[in-house]
PAZAPA-4460 file (N, C-alpha, C; in steps of 0.05 Angstrom, whole numbers, plus 32768, in hexadecimal, padded with zeros to 4 digits):
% residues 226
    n_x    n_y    n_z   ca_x   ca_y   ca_z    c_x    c_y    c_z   seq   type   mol
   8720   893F   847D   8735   8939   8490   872A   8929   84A8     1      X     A
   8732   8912   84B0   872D   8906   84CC   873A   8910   84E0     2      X     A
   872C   890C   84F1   872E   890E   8510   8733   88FC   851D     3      X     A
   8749   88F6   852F   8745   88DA   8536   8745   88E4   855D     4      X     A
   8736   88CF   8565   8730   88C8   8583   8737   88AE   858F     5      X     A
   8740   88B3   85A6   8744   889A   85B7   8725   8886   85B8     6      X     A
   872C   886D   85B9   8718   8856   85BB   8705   885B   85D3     7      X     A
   86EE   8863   85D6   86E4   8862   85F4   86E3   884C   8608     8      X     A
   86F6   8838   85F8   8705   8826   8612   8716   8822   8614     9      X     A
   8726   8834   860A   874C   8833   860B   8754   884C   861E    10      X     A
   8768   884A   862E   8776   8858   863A   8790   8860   8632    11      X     A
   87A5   8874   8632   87C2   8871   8638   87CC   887F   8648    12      X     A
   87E8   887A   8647   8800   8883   8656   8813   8886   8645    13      X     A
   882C   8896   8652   8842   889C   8637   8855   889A   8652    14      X     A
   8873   888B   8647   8884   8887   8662   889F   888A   8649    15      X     A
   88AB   88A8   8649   88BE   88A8   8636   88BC   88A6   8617    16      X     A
   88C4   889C   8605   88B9   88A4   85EB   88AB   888B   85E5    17      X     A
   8898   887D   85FD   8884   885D   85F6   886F   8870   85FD    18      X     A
   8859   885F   85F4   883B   8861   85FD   8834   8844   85FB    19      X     A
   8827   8842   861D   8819   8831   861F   87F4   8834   8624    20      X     A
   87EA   881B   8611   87D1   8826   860D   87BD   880D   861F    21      X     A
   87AF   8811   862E   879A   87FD   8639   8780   87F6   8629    22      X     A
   877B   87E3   8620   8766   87DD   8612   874E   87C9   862A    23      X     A
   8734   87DA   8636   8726   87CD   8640   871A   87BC   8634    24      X     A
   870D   87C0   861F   8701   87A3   860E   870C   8789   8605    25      X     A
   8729   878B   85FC   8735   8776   8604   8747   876F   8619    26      X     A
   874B   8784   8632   8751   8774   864C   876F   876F   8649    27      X     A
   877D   878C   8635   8792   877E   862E   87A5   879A   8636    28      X     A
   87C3   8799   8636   87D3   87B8   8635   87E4   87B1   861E    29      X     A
   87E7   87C8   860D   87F9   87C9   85F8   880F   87D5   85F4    30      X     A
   8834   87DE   85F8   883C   87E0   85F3   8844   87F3   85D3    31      X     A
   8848   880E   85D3   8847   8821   85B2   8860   8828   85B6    32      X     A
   8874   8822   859B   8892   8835   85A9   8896   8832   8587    33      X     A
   88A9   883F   858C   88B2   8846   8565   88AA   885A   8551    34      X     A
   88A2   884F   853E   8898   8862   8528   887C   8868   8533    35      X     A
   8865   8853   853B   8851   8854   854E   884D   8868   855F    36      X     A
   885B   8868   8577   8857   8873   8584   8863   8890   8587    37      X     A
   8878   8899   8568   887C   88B2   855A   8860   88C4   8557    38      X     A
   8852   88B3   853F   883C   88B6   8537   8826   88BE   8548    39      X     A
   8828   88B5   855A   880F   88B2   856B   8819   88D4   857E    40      X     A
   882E   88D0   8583   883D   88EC   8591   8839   8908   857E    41      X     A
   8833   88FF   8564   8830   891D   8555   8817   8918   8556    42      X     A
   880C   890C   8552   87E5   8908   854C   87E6   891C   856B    43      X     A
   87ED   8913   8587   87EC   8925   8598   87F4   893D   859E    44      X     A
   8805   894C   858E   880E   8963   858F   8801   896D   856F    45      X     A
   87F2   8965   8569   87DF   8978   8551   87F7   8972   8542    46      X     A
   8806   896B   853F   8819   896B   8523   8816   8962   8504    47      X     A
   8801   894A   850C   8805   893B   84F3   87EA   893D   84E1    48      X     A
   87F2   893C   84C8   87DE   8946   84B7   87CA   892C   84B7    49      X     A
   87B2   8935   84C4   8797   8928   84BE   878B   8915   84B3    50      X     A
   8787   891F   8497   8782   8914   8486   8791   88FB   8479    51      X     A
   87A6   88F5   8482   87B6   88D9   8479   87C8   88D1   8492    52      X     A
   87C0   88BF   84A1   87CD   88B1   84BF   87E1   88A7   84B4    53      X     A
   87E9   889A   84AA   8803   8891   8496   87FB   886B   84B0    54      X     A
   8809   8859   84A5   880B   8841   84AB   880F   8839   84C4    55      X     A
   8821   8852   84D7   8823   884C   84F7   8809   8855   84FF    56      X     A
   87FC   886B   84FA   87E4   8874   850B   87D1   885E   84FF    57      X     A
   87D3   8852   84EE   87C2   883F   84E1   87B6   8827   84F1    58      X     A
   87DC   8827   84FF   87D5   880D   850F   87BD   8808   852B    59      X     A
   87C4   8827   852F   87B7   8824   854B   8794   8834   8545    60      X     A
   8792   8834   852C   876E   8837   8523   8770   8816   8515    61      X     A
   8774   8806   850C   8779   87EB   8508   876C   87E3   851E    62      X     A
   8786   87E3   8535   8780   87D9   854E   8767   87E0   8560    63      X     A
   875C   87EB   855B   8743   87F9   856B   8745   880D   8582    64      X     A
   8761   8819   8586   8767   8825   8594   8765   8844   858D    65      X     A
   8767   884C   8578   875B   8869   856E   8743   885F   855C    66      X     A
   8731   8873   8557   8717   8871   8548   8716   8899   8540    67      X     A
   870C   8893   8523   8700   88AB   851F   86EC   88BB   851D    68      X     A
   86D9   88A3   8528   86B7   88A6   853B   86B8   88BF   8551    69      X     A
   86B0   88D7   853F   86AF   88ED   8558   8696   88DF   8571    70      X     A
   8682   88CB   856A   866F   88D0   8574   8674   88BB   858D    71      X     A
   868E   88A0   858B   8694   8891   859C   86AD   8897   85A6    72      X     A
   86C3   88A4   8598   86D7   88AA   85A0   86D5   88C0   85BC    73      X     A
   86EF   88BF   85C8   86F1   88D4   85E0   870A   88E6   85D5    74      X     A
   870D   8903   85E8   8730   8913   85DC   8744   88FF   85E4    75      X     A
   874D   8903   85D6   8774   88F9   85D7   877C   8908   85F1    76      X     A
   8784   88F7   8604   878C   88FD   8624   879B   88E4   862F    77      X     A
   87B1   88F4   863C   87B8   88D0   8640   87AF   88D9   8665    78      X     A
   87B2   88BD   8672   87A6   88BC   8692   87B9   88CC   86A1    79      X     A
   87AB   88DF   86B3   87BA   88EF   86CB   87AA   88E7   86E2    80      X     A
   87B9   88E1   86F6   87B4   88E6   8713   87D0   88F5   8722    81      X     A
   87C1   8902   873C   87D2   890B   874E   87E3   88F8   8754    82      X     A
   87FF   8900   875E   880C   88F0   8769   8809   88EB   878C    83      X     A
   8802   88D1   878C   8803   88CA   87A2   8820   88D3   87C1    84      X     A
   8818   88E3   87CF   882E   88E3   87E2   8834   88DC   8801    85      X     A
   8813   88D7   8801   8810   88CC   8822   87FE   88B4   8829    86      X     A
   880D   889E   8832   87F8   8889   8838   87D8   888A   884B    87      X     A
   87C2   8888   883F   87B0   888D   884D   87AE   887B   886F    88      X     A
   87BD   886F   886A   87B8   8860   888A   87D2   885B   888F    89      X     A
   87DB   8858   88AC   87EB   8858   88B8   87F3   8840   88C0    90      X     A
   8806   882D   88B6   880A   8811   88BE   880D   880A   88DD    91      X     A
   881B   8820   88EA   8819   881D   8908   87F5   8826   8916    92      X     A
   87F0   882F   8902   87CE   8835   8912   87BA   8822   8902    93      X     A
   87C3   880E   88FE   87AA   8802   88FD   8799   87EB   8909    94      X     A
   87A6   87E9   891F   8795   87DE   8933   877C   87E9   893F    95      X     A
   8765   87DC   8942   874B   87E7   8942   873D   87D3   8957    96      X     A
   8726   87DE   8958   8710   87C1   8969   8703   87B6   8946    97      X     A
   86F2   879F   8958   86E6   8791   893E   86D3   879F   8933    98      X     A
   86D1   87A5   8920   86C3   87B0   8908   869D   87A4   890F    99      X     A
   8693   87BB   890C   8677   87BA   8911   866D   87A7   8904   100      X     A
   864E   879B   88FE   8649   877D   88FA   863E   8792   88DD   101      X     A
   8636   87A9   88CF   8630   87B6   88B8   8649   87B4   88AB   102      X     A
   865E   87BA   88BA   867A   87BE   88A6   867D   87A5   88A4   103      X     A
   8678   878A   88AE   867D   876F   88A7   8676   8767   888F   104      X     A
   865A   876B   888E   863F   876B   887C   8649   8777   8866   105      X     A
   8657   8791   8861   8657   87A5   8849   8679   8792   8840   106      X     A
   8688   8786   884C   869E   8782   884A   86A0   8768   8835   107      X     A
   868F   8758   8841   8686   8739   8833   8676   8747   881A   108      X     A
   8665   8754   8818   865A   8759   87FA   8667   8767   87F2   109      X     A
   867A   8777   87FC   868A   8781   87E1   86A9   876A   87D6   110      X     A
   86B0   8760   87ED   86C4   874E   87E2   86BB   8736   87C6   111      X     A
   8698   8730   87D3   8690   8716   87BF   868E   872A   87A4   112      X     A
   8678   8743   87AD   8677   8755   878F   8695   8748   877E   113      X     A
   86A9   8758   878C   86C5   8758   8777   86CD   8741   8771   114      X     A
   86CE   872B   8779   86CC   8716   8779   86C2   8706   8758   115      X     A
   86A6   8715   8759   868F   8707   8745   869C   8718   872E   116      X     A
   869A   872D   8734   86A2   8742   8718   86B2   8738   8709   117      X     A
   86D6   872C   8721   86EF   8728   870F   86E9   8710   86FE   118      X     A
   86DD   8702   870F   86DA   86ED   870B   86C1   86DE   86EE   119      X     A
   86AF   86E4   86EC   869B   86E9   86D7   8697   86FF   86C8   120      X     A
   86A2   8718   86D2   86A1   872A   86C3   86B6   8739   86AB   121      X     A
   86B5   8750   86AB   86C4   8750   8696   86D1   876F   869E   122      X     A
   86E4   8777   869E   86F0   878A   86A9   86E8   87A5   869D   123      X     A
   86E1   87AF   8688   86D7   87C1   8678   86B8   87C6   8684   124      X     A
   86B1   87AD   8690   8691   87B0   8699   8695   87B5   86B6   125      X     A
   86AA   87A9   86C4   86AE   87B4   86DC   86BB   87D3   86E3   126      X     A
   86CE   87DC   86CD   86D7   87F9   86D0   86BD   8807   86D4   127      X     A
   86AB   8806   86BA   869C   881B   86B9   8687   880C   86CB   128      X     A
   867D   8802   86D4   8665   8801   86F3   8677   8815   8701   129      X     A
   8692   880B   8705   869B   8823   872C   869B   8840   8719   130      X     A
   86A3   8841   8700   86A4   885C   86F1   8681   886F   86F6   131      X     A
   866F   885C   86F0   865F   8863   86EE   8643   8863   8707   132      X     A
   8650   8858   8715   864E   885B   8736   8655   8872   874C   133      X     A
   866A   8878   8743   8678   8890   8748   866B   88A9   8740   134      X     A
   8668   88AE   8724   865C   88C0   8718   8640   88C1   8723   135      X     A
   8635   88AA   8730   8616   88AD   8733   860E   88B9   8751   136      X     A
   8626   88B7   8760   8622   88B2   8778   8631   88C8   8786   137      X     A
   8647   88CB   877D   865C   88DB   878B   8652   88FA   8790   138      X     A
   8654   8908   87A0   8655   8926   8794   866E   8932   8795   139      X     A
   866C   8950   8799   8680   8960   878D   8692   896B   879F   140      X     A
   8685   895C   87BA   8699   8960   87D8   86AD   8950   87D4   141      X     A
   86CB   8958   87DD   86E0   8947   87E4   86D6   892C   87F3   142      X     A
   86E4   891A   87E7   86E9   88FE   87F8   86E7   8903   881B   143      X     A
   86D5   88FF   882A   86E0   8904   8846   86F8   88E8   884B   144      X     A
   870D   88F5   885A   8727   88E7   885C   8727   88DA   8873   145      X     A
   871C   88DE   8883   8715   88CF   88A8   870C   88BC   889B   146      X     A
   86FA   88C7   8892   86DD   88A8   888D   86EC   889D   887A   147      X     A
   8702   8899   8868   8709   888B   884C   8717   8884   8860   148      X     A
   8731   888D   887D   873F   887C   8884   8732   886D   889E   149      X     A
   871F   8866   88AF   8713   885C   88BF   870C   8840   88A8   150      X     A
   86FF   884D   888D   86F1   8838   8880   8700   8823   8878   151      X     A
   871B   882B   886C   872E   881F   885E   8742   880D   8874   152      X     A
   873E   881F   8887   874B   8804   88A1   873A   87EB   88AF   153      X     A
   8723   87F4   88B0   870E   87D9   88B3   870F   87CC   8897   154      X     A
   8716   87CD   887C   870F   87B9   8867   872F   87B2   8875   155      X     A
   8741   87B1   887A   875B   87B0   8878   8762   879C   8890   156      X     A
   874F   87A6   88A8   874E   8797   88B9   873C   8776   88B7   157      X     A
   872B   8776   88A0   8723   875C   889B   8729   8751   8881   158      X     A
   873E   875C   886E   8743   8752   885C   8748   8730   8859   159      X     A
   8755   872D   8875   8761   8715   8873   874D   8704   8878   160      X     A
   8737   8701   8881   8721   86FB   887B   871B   86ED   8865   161      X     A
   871B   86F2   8852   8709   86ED   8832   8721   86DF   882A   162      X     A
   871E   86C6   881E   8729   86AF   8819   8734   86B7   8802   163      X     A
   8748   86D0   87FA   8747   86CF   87D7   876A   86E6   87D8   164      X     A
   8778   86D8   87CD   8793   86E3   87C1   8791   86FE   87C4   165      X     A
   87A7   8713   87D4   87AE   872A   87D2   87BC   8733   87B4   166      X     A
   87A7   8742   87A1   87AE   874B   878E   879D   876A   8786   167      X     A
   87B3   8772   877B   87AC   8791   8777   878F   8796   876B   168      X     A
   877D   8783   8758   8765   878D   874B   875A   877E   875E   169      X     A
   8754   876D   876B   873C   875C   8781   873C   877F   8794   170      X     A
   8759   8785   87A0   8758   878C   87BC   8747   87A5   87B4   171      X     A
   8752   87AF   879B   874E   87CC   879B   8727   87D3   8791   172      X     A
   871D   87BC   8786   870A   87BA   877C   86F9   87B8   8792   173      X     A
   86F8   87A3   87AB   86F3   8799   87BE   86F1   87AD   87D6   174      X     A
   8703   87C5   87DC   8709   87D8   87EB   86F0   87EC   87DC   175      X     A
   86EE   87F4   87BD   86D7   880F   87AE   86C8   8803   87BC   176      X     A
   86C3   87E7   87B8   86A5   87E6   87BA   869E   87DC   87D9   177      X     A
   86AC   87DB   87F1   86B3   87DD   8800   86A9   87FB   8806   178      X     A
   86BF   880E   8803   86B1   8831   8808   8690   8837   87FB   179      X     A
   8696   882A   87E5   8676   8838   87D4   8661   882F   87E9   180      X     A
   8661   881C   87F3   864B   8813   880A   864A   8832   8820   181      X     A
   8659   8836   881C   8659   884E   8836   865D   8869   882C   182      X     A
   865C   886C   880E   8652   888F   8800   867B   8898   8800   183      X     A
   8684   8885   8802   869C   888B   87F6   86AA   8883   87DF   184      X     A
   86B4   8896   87D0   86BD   8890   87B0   86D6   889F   87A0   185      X     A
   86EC   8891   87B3   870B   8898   87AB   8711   888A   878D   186      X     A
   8726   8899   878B   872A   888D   8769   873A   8875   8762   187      X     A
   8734   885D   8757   8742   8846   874F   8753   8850   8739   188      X     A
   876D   8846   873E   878E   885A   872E   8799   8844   871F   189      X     A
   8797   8836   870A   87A8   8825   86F3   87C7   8832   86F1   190      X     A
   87D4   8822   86EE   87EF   8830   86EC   87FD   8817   86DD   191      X     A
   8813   8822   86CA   8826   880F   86BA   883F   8816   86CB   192      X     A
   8859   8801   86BC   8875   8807   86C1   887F   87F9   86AC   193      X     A
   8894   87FE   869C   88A3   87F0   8686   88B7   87E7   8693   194      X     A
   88C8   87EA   869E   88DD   87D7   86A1   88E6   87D8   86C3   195      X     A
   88DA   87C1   86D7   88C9   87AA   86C1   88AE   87B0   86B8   196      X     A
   88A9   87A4   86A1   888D   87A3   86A4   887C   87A2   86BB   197      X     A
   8865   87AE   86C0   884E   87A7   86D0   883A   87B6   86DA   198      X     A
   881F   87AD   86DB   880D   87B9   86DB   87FC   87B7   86F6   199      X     A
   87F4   87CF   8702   87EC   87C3   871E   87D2   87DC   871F   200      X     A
   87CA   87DD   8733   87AC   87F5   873C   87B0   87F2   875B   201      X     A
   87A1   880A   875D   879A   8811   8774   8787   8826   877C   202      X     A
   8788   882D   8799   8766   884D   879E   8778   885B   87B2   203      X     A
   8772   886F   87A4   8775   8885   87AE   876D   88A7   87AB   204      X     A
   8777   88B9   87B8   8758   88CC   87BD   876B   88E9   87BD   205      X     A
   8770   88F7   87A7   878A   8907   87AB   87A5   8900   87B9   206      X     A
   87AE   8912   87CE   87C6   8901   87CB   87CF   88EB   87E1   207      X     A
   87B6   88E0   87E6   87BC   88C6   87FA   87AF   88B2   87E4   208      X     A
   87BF   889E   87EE   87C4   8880   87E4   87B0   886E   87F9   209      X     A
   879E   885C   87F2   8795   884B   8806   879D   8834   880A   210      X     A
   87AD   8825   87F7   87AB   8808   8803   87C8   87FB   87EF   211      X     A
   87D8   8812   87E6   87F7   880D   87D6   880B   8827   87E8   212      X     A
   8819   881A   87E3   883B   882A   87EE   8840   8845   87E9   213      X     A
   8846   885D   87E5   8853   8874   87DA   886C   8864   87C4   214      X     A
   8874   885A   87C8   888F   885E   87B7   8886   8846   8796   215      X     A
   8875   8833   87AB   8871   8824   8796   885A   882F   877E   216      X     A
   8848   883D   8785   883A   8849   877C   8846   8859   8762   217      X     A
   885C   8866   8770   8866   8885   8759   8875   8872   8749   218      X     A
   8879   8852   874C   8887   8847   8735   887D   8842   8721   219      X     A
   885B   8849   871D   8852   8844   870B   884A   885F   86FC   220      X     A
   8840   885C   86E9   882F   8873   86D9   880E   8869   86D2   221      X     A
   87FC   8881   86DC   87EB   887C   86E0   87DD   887F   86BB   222      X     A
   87C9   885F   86B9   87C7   885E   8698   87A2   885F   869D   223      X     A
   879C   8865   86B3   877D   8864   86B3   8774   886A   86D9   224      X     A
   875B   887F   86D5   8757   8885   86E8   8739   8881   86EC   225      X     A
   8729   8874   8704   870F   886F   86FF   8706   8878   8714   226      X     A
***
């Protein structure tokens, strides 16, 4: 009888009787609804017999999105994060003095870092560096929240600075590595929405939000957490 496991580069989310699945290796999101994403809903509730996936579960071991490699595969989980309920910075408090000539310094190498990554790199290689950055670095103390919001209002206060389009994967990429310079390591939050479509990210650290809305936030569902 097989076992089947999620791809150790696929993510999902389930929004009503769809599942949507993130594929890091190809840089792509997929859409499961139907007999598919039936199938895929008993494979998750232990229902379905094993030994024969029948032609829908087929598709998505076809697709590279399940595997029955205990040894590469991960458990069947789809993405949880807390819900976001309080903005970490205060739009009326963020007026500041100018940012020390180190926070300048840490600000420019992390914007070029994110920069080079989106840009030559490849997103599967960039998840897992902050994934695996995190893990290396972080410990087992809470996020301190002063220092994430002092920190997150000096990147905020020179954003406009760096010559490069306000978009959800630059800013949010740009901001980790931004904190990681300073032993801080809040969580980067993927999130889908079906109708409309759209896919956006952001950081945040239990239930504060750093650098997206409260409302806009809970419009998504979170399909990956890093």
């Amino acid at each position: 009888m097989a076992e089947y496991f999620l791809a150790p580069h696929v993510h999902f989310c389930y929004r009503g009787d769809a599942f949507v699945f993130l594929d890091l290796k190809q840089d792509d999101y997929m859409l499961i609804n139907g007999h598919t994403a039936a199938a895929f809903r008993k494979l998750l509730d232990q229902q379905l017999t094993h030994s024969h996936p029948g032609a829908d579960l087929q598709e998505l071991l076809d697709g590279g999105l399940l595997t029955t490699d205990s040894r590469s595969g991960k458990r069947l989980c789809a993405a949880r994060a807390e819900l976001a309920l309080e903005l970490l910075l205060d739009p009326e408090q963020m007026t500041q003095g100018w940012p020390r000539i180190p926070h300048i310094a840490r600000f420019i190498s992390a914007c070029t870092t994110a920069a080079m990554r989106l840009r030559w790199g490849h997103i599967q290689q960039t998840v897992n560096a902050v994934a695996n950055r995190k893990l290396r670095y972080s410990s087992s103390a809470p996020v301190d929240v002063n220092k994430a919001r002092e920190l997150t209002a000096t990147f905020q206060t020179l954003r406009s600075l760096f010559p490069r389009d306000y978009l959800c994967l630059f800013d949010s990429l740009a901001l980790l590595e931004f904190l990681a310079g300073f032993d801080v390591y809040p969580t980067w939050v993927f999130g889908v929405r079906l109708e409309p479509w759209g896919a956006h990210c952001w950081v945040q650290q239990g239930q504060f939000i750093f650098n997206e809305g409260v409302e806009e936030a809970a419009s998504y569902t979170p399909i990956m957490t890093v």
